[in-house]
N, C-alpha and C positions, 0 to 999 in steps of 0.2 A: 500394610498398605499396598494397593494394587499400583504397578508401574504404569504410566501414561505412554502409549508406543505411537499414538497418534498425531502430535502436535505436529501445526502448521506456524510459520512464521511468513507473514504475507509479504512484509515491509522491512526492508534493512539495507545500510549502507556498505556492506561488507569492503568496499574496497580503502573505505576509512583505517583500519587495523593495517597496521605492520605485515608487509607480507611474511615472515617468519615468524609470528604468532595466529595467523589465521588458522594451519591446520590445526592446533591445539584448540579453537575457539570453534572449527566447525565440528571435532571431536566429541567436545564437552555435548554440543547441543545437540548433537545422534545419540549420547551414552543418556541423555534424559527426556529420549524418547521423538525428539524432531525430526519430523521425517521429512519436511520440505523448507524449505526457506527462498524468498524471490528475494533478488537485491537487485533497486533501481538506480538508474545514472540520473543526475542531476546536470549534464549537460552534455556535449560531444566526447569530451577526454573521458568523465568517470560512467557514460554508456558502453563506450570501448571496453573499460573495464569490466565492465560489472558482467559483457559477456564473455571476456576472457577468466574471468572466475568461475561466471556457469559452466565454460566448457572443462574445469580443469575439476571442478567438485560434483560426484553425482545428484546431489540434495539438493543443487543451488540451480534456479531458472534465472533468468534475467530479463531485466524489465529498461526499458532507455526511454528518454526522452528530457526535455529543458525545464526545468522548475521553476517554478515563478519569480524568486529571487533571482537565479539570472534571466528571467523573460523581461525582469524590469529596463534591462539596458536597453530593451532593442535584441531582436532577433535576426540576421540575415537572413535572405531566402533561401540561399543557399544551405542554411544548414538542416533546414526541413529537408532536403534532400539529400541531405548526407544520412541523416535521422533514417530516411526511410530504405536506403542503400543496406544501412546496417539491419534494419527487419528483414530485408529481403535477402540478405547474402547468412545471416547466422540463427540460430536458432533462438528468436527474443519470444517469450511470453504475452507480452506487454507492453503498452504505451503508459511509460511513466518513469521518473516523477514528475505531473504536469498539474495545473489547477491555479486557484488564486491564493493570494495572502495581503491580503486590505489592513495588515496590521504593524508588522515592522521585517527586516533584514536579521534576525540579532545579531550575526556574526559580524556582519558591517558597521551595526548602528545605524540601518536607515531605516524611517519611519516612511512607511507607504500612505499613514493616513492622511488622507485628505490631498491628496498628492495626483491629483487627477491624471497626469502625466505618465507614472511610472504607473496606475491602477490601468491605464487606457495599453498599456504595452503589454502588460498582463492578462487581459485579456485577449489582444489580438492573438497572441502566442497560444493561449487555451483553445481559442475559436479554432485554431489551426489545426493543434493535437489533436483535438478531437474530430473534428475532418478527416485524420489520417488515420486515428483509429477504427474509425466506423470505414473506410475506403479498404482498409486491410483485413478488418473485422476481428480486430486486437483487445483485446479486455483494456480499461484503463488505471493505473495506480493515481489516486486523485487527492492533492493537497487542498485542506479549504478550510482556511483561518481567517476569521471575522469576514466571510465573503457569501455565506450559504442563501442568500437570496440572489448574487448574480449568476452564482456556481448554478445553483437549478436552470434559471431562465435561460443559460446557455444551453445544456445538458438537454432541456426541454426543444428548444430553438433547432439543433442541430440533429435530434432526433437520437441519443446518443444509447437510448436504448438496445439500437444497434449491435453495439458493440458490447455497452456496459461495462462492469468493473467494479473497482473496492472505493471507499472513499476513506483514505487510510486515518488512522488516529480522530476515527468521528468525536465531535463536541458539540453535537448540535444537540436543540429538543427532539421533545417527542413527534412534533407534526412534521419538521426537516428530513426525520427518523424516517417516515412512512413516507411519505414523496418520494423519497428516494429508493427504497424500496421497492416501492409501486414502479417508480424507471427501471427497475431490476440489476439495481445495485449494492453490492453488498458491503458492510459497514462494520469495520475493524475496530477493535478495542487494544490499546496499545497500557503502555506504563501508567499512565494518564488516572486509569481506575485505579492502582494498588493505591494513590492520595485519599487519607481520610476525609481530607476537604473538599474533594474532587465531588461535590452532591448531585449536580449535574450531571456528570459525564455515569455515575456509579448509578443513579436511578433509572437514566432512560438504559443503560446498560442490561440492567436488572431488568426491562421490560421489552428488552427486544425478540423477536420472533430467530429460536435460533436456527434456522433456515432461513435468515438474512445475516450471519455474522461469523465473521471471521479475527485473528489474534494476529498481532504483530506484535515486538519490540521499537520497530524504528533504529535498532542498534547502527551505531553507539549514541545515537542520540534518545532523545526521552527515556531518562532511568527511571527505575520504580523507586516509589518510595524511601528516599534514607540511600538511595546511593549516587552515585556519580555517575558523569558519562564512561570514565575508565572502566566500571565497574562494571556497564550495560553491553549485553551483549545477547545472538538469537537464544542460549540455553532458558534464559529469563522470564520467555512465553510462558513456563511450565507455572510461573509465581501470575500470570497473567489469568492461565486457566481456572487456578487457585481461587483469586478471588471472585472470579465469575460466578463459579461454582458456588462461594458463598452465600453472596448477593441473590442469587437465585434461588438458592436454597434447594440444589439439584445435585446429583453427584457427579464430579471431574470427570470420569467417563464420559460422559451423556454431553457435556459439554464438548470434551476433544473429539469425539466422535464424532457432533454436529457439525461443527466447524472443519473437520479433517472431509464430512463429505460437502461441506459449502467452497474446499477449496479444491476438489478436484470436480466440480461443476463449473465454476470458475476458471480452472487451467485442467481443463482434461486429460489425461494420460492415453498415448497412442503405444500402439507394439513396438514404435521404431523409436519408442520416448530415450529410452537411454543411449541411440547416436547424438541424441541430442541436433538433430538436422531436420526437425520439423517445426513450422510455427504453430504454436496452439489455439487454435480456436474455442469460443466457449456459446456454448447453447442459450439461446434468450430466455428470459425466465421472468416471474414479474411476483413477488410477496408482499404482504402485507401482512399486519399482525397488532400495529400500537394502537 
């Protein structure tokens, strides 16, 4: 069997893990072939993080920004400005992790539906990021669960083309698929597909143009099939590529190689990439294919 040397992992929380199991965890996933991994902040404190990780691992980029679980409290204005202090003083990729979630909290237990309230602070906080992306011309990591009709008319609204980006952990159909696309954004397939049950996510999967698609884990969150979050982590993309591969009925190569160059269109690599002292720009682009 040929080894995979191309995999990309778009989306992960790396600064979840134990600092003393991290370099064992970002080892494993270089020895099976991952040659990038972006891990995004989920708010002020785990943005800090996520680019003192990237500056301390060569593989790791870093992505910042407020996630919609906490955009639900209320956002100050201030903190957009601290948000944007930290794009402008360190080398971030990325505006992310921003977007909506119209569906629940799980770690809280708070249900966002039908919750007009905490859905209206979510979006303000989106409307914002993405104003800041497009201002700085930042690619964006974009969460969107039970939301993909507001998510676009924003996206569309704010012009977000722009900037662009992934819309990590897609589950939408096939017509969400190609809109979005068409805004020239690119659409991750995460754990989500290795589920038997998963017909949705595993069809339109199977039918996306791959020159619109990229792979993440989400580590440590979304494990694949039959394991745990302990369990999940970025080496696991290579079981992501796997079943791609299947579903399409293409070989791994052809796959990680698609993906490996949809993710340095996305985050393009400069000569000065490995001071890590530059923010990445990525070129507008526009596919279709479903």
């Amino acid at each position: 069997m040929i080894k995979l040397q191309k995999l990309v992992d778009v989306h992960t929380h790396l600064e979840q893990y134990a600092h003393k199991t991290l370099g064992s965890i970002l080892k494993r996933a270089e020895g099976d072939g991952v040659r990038r991994i972006v891990t995004s902040g989920m708010d002020l404190d785990t943005s800090v993080l996520a680019v003192e990780i990237a500056g301390s691992h060569r593989n790791v980029l870093a992505s910042v920004g407020i996630h919609p679980w906490m955009a639900a409290d209320g956002v100050p204005e201030d903190r957009y400005d601290k948000l944007k202090e930290i794009i402008r003083k360190t080398a971030v990729v990325a505006v992310g992790e921003i977007g909506l979630d119209f569906v629940d909290n799980v770690f809280r237990g708070i249900s966002f539906r039908g919750n007009e309230q905490l859905c209206k602070a979510q979006i303000l906080a989106f409307e914002t990021q993405v104003e800041l992306a497009c201002e700085l011309r930042l690619p964006m990591i974009v969460h969107s669960r039970g939301a993909k009709p507001a998510l676009i008319e924003i996206l569309r609204n704010k012009r977000a083309h722009r900037a662009g980006g992934v819309i990590h952990n897609f589950d939408g159909n096939e017509k969400e698929a190609s809109t979005l696309l068409d805004m020239g954004f690119f659409l991750s397939i995460g754990g989500a597909v290795t589920f038997p049950e998963a017909t949705g996510v595993r069809e339109v999967s199977s039918r996306l143009p791959l020159d619109g698609m990229l792979t993440e884990t989400d580590s440590p969150y979304m494990p694949l099939y039959g394991q745990s979050t302990a369990q999940n982590e970025p080496s696991n993309v290579l079981q992501v590529v796997k079943v791609l591969s299947a579903l399409r009925g293409i070989k791994e190569e052809k796959v990680a190689e698609a993906v490996y160059s949809n993710f340095l269109a996305l985050f393009p690599p400069r000569e000065n990439e490995k001071k890590k002292g530059a923010v990445l720009n990525r070129s507008e682009t526009s596919r279709s294919g479903l």
